[in-house]
RONUDREN-513722 format. One record per atom (N, C-alpha, C): x, y, z; residue number from 1; atom name; residue in one letter. Coordinates in pm, 1 decimal, always signed. Atoms other than C-alpha are relative to their C-alpha. Layout:
BEGIN
SITE  X  Y  Z  NUM  CA  A .
...
! end
This chain:
BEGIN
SITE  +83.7  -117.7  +0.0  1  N  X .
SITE  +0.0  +0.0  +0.0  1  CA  X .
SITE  +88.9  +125.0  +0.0  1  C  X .
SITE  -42.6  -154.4  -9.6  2  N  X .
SITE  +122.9  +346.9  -98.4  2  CA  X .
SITE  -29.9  +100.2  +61.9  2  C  X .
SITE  +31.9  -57.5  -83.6  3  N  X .
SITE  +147.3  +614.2  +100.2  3  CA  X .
SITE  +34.7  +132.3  -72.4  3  C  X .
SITE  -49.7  -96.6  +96.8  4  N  X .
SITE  +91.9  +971.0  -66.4  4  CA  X .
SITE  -162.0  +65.3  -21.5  4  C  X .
SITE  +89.2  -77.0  +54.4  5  N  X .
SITE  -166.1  +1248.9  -183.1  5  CA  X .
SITE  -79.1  -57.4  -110.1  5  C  X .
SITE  +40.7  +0.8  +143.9  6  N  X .
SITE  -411.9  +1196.5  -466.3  6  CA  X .
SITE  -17.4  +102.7  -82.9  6  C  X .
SITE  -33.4  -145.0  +143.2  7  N  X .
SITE  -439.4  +1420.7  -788.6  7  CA  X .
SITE  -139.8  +123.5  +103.0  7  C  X .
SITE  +113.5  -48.5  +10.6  8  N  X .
SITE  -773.4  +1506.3  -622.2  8  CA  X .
SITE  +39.1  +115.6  +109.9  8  C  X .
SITE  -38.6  -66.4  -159.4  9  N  X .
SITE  -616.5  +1619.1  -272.3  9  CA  X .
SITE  +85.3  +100.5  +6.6  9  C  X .
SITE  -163.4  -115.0  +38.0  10  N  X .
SITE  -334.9  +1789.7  -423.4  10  CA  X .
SITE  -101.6  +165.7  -83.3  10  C  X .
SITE  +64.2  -99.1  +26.5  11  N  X .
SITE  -613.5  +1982.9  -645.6  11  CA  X .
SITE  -53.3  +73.4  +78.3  11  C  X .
SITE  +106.5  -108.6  -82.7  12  N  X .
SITE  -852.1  +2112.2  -364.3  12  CA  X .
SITE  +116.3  +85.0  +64.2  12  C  X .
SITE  -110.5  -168.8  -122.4  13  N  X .
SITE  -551.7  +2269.1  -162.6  13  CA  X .
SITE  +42.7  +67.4  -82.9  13  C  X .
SITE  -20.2  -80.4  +92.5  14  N  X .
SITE  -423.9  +2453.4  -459.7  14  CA  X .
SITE  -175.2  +89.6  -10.7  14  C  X .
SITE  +138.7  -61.1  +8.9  15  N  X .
SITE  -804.3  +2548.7  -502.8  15  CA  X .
SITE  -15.3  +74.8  +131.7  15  C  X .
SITE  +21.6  -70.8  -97.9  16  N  X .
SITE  -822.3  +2658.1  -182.4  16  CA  X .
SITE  +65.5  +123.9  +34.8  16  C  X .
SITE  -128.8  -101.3  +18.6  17  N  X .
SITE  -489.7  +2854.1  -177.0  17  CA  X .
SITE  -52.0  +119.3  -51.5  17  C  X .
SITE  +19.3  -135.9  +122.0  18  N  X .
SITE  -622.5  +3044.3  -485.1  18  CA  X .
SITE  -116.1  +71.4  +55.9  18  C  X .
SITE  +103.8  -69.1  -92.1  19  N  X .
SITE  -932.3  +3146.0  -293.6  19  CA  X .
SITE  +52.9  +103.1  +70.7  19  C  X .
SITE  -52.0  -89.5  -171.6  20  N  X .
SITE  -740.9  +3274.4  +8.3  20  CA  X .
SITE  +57.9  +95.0  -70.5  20  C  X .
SITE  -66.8  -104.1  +104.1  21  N  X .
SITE  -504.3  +3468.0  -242.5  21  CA  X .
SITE  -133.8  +60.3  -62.0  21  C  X .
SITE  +73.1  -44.3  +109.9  22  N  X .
SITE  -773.7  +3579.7  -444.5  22  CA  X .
SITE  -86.8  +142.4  +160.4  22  C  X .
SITE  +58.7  -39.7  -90.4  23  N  X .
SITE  -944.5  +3718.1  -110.7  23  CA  X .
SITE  +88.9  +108.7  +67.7  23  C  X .
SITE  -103.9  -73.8  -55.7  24  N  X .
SITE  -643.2  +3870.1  +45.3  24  CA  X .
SITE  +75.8  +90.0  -62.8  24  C  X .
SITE  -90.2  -81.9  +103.9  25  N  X .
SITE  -444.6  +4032.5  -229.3  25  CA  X .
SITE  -67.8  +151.0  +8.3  25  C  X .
SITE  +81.4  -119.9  +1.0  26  N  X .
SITE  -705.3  +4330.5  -272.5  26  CA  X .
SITE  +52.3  +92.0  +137.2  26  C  X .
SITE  -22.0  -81.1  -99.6  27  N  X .
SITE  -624.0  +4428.2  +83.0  27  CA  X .
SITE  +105.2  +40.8  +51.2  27  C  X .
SITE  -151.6  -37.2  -18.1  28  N  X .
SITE  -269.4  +4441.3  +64.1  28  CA  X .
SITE  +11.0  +99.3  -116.9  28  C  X .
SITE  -59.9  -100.4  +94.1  29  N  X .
SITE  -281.3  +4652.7  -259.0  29  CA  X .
SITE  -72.7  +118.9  +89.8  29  C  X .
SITE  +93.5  -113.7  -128.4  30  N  X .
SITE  -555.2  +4882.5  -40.1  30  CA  X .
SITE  +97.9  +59.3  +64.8  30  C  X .
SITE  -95.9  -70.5  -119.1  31  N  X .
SITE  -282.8  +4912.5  +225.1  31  CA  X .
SITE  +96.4  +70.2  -64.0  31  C  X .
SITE  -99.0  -64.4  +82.0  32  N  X .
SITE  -33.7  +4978.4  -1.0  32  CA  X .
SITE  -26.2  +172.8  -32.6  32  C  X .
SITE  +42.7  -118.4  +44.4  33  N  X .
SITE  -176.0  +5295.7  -127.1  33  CA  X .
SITE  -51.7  +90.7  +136.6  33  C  X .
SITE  +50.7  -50.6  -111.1  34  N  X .
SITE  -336.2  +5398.0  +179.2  34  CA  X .
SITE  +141.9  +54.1  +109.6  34  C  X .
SITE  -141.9  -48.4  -54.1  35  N  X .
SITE  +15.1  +5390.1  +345.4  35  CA  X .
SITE  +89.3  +128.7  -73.7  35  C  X .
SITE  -35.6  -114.4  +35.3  36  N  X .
SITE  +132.5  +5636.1  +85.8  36  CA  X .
SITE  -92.0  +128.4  +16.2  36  C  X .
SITE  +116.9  -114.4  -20.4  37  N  X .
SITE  -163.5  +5861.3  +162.4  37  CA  X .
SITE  +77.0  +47.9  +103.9  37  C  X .
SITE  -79.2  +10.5  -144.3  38  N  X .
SITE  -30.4  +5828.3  +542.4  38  CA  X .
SITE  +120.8  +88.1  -3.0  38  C  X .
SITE  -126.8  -1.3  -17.3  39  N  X .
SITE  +315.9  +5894.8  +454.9  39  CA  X .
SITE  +27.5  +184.4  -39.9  39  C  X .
SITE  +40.1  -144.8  +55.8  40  N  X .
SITE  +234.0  +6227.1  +226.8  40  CA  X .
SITE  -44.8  +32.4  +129.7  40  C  X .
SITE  +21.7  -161.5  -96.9  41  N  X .
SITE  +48.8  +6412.9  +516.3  41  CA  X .
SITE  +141.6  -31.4  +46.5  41  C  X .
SITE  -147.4  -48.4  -82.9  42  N  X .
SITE  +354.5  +6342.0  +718.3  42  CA  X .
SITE  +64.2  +129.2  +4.6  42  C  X .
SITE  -74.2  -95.4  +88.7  43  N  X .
SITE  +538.1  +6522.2  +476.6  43  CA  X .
SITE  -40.6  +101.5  +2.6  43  C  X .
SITE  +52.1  -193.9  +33.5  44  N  X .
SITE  +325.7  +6821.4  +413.6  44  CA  X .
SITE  -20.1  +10.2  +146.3  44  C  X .
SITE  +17.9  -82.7  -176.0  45  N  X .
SITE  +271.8  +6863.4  +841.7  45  CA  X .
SITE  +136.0  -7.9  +4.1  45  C  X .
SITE  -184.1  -33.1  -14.3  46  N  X .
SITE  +713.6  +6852.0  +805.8  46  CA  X .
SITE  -19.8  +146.8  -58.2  46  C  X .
SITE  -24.4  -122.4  +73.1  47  N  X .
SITE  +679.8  +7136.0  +529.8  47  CA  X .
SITE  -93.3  +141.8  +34.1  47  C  X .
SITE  +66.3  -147.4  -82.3  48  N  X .
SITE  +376.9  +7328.0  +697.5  48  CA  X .
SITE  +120.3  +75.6  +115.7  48  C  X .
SITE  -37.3  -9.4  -81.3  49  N  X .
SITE  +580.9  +7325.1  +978.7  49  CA  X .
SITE  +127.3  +93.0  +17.7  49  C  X .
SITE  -123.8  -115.2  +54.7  50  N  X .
SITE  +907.7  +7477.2  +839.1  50  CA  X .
SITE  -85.1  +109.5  -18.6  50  C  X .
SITE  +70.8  -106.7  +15.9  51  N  X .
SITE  +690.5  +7719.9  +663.3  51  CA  X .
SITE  -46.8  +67.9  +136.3  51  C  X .
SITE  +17.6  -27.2  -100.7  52  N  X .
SITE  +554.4  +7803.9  +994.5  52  CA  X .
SITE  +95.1  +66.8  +84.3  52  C  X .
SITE  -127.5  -91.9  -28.7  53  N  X .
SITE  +892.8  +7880.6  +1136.4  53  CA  X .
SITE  +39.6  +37.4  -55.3  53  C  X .
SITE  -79.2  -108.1  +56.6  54  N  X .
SITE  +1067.9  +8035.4  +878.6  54  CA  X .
SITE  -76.2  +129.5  +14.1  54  C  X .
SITE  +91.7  -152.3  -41.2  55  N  X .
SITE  +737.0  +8290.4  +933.5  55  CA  X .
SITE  +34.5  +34.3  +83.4  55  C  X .
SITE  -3.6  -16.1  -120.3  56  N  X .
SITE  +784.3  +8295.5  +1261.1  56  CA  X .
SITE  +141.2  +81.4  +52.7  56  C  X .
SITE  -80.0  -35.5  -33.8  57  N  X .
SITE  +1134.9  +8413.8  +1234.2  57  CA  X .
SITE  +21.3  +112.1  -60.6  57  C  X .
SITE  +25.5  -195.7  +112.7  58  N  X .
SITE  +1070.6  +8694.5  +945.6  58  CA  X .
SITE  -12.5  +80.5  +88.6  58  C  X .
SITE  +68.4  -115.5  -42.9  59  N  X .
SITE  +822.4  +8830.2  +1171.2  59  CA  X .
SITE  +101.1  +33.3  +143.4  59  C  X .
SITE  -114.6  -50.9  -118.1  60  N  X .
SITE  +1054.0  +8801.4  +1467.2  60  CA  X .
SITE  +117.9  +85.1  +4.4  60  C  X .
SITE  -157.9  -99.1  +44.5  61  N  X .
SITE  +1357.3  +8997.9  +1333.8  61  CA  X .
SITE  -73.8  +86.4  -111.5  61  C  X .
SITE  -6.6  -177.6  -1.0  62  N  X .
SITE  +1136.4  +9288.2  +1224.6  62  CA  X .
SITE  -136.6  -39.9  -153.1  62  C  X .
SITE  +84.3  -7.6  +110.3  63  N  X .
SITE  +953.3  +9188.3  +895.0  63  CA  X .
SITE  -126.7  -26.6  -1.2  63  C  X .
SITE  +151.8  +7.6  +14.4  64  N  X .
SITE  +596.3  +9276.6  +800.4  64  CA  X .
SITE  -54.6  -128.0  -0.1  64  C  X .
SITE  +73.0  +134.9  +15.5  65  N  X .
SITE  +349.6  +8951.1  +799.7  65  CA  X .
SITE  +23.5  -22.0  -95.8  65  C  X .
SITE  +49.3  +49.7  +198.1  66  N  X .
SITE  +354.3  +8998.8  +398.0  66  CA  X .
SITE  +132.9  -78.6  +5.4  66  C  X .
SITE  -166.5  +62.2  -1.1  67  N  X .
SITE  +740.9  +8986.8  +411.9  67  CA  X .
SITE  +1.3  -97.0  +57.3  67  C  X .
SITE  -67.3  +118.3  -56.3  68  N  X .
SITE  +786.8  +8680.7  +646.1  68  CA  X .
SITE  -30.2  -103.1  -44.0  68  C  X .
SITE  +46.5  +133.4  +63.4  69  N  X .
SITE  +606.4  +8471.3  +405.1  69  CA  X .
SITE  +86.2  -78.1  -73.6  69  C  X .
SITE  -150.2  +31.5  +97.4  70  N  X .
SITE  +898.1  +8268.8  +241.1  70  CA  X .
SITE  -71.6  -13.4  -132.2  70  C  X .
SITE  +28.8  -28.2  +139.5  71  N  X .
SITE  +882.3  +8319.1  -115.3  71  CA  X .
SITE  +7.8  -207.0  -127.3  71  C  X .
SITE  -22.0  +96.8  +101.0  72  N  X .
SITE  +954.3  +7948.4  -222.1  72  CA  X .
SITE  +1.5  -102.4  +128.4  72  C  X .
SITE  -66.6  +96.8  -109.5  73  N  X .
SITE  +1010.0  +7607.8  +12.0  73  CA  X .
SITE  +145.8  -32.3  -78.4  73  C  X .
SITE  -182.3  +40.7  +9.5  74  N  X .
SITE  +1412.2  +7556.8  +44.8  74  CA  X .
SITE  +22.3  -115.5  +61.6  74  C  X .
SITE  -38.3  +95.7  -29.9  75  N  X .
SITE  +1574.9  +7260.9  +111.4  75  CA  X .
SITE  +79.9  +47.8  +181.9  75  C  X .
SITE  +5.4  -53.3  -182.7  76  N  X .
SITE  +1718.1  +7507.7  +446.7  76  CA  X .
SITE  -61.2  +36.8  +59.1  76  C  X .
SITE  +119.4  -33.6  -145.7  77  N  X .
SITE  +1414.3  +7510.6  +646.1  77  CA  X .
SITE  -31.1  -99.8  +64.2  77  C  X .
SITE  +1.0  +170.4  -88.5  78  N  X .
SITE  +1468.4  +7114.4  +715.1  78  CA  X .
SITE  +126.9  +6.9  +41.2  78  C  X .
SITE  -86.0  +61.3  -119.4  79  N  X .
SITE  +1696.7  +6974.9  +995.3  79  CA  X .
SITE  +81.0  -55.2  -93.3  79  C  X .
SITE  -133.0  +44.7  +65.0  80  N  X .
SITE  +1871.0  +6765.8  +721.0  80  CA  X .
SITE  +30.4  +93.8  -117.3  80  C  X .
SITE  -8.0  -41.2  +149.5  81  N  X .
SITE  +1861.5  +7007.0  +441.0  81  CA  X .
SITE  -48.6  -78.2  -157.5  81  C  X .
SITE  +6.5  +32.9  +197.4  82  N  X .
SITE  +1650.7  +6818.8  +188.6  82  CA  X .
SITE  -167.8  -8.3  +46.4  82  C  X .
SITE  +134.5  +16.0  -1.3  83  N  X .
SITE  +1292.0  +6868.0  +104.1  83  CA  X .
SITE  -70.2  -103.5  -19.7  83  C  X .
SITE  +45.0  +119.5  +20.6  84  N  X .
SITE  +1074.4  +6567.2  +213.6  84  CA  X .
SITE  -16.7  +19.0  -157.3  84  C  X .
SITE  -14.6  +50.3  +132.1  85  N  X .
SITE  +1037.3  +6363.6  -114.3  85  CA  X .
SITE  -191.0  -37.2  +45.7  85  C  X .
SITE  +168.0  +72.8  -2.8  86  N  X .
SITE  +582.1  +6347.1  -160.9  86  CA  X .
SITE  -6.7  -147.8  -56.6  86  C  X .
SITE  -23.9  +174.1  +28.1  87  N  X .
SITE  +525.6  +5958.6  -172.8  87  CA  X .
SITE  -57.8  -21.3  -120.5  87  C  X .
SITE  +71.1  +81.3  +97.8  88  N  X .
SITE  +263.6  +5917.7  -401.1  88  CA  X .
SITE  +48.0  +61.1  -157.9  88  C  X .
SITE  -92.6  -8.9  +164.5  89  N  X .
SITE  +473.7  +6087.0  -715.8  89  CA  X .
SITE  +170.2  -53.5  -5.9  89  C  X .
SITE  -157.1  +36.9  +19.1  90  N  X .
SITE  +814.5  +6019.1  -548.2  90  CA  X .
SITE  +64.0  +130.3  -75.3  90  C  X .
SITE  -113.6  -99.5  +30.3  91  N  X .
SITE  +977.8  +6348.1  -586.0  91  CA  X .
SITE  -44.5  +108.4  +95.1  91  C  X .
SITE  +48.4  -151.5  -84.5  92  N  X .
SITE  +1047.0  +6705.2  -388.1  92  CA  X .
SITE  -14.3  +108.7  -72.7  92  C  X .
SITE  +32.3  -141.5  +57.3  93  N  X .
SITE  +970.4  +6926.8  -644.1  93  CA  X .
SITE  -102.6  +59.5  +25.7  93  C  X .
SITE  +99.8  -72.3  -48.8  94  N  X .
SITE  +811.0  +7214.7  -549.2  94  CA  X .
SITE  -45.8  +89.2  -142.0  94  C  X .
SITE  +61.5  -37.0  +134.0  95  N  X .
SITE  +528.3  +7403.4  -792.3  95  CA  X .
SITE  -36.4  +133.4  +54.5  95  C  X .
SITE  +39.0  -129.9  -20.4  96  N  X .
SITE  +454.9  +7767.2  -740.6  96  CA  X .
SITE  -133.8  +49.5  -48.1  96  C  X .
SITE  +148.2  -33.9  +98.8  97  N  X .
SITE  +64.9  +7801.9  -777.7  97  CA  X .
SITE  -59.5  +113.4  +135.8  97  C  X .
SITE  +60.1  -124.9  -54.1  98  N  X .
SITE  -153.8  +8110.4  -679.6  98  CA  X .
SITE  -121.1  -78.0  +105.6  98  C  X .
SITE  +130.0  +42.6  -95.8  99  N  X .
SITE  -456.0  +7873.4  -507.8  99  CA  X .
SITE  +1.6  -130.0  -18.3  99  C  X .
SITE  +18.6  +123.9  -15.5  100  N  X .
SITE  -572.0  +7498.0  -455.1  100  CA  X .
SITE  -48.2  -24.8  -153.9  100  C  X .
SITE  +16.4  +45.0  +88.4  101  N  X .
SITE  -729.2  +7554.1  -810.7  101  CA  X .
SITE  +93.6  -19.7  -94.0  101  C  X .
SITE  -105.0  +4.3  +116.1  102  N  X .
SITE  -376.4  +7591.1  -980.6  102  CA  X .
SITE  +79.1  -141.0  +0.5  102  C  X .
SITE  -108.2  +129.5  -44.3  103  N  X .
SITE  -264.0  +7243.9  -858.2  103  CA  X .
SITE  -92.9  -96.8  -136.0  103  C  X .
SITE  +59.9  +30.2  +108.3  104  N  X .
SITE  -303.3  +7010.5  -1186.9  104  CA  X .
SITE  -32.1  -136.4  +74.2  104  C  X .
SITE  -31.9  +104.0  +23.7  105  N  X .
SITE  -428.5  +6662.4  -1224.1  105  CA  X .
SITE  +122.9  -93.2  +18.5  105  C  X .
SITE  -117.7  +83.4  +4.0  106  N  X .
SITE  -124.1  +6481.3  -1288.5  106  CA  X .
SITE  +130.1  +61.8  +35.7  106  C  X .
SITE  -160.8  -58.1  -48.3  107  N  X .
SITE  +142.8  +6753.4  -1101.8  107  CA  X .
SITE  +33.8  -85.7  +122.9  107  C  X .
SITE  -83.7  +72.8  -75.5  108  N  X .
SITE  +408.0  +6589.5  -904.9  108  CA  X .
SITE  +41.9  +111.1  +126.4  108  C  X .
SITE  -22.4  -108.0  -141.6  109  N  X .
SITE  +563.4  +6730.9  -579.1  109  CA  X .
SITE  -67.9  +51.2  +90.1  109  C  X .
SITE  +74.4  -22.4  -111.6  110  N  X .
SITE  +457.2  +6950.9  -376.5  110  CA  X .
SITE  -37.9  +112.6  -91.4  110  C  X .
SITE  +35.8  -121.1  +43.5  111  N  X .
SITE  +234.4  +7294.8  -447.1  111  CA  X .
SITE  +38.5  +81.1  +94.8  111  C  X .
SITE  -28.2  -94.9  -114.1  112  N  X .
SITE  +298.9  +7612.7  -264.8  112  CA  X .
SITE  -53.1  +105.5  -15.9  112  C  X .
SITE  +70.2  -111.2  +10.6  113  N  X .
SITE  +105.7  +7931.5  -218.4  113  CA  X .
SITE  +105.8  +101.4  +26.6  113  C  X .
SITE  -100.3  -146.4  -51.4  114  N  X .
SITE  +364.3  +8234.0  -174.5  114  CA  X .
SITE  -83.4  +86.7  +45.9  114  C  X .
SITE  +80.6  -104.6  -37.9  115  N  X .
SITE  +80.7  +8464.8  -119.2  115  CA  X .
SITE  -13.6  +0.3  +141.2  115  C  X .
SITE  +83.1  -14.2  -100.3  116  N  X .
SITE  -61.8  +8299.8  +169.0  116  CA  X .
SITE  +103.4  -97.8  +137.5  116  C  X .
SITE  -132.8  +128.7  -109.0  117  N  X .
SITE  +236.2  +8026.1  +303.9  117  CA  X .
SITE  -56.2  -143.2  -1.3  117  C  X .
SITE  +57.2  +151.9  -31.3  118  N  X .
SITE  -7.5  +7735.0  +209.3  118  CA  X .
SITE  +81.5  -77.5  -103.0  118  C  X .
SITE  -16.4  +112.8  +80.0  119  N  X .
SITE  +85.8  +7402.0  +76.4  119  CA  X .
SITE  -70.8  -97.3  +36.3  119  C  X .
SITE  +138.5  +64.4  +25.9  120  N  X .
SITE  -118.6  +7114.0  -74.3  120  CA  X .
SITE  +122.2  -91.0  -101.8  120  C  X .
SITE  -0.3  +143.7  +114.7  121  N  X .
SITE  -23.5  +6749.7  -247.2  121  CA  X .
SITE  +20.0  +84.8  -121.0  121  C  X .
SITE  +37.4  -42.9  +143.9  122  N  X .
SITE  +31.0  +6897.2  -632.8  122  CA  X .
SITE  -91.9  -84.5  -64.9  122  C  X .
SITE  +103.0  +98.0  +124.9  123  N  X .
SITE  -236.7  +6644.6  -748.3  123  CA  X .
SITE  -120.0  +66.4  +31.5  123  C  X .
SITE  +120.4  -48.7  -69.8  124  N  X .
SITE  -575.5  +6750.5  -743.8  124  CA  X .
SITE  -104.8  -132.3  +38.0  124  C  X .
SITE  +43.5  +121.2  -97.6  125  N  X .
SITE  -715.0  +6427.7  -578.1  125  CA  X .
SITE  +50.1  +15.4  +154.7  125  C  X .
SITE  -51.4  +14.6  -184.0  126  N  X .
SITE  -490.3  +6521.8  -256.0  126  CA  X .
SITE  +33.8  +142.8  +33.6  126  C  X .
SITE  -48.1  -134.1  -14.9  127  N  X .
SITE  -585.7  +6890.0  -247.1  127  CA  X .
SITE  -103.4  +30.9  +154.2  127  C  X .
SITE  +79.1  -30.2  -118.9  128  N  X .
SITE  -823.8  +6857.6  +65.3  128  CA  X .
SITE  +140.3  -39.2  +126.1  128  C  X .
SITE  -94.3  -7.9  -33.9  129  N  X .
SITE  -489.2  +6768.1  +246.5  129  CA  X .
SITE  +62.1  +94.4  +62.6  129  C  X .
! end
């Protein structure tokens, strides 16, 4: 007497497998994306945050509110000198737009308001952000 699987036994656990995969996969790509959502605010509450102090230091050493608005985000207003990198395009370029409506579709980086000191995701899917 042999001792061993049949074709039939070997099929259902493969069948079953593919179920469980088939069930599970969806929620790992979910996370996936959802973690870069996560990871972006980070980033933009790092770059509010500079922004925030570099104001904070305009207005402290004498300059009007308008003046202490920094005119651009710099790579020297972070601790290491480099502007977080936004996850979900993967780059730190920054975009110089007048309002939340100048941020495109498909822009990468980050956006930045000079007027007002705001920044926003450059996509317009992650402008409530």
């Amino acid at each position: 007497m042999k001792k061993g699987f049949t074709l039939i036994e070997l099929v259902m656990v493969i069948v079953i497998l593919g179920i469980l995969a088939a069930m599970v996969l969806p929620r790992f790509i979910d996370l996936q994306s959802q973690a870069k959502v996560s990871a972006a605010k980070g980033a933009l509450g790092a770059i509010r945050s500079a922004i925030a102090v570099s104001y904070a230091q305009g207005v402290a050493l004498g300059s009007t509110e308008a003046e202490a608005i920094p005119d651009t985000i710099t790579a020297t207003m972070f601790q290491d000198n480099k502007i977080p990198v936004e996850p979900i395009s993967g780059t730190n370029e920054v975009t110089l737009v007048a309002s939340p409506e100048g941020i495109s579709a498909t822009g990468i980086g980050w956006a930045y308001d000079a007027t007002n000191g705001r920044a926003w995701i450059n996509d317009s899917d992650y402008t409530q952000y």
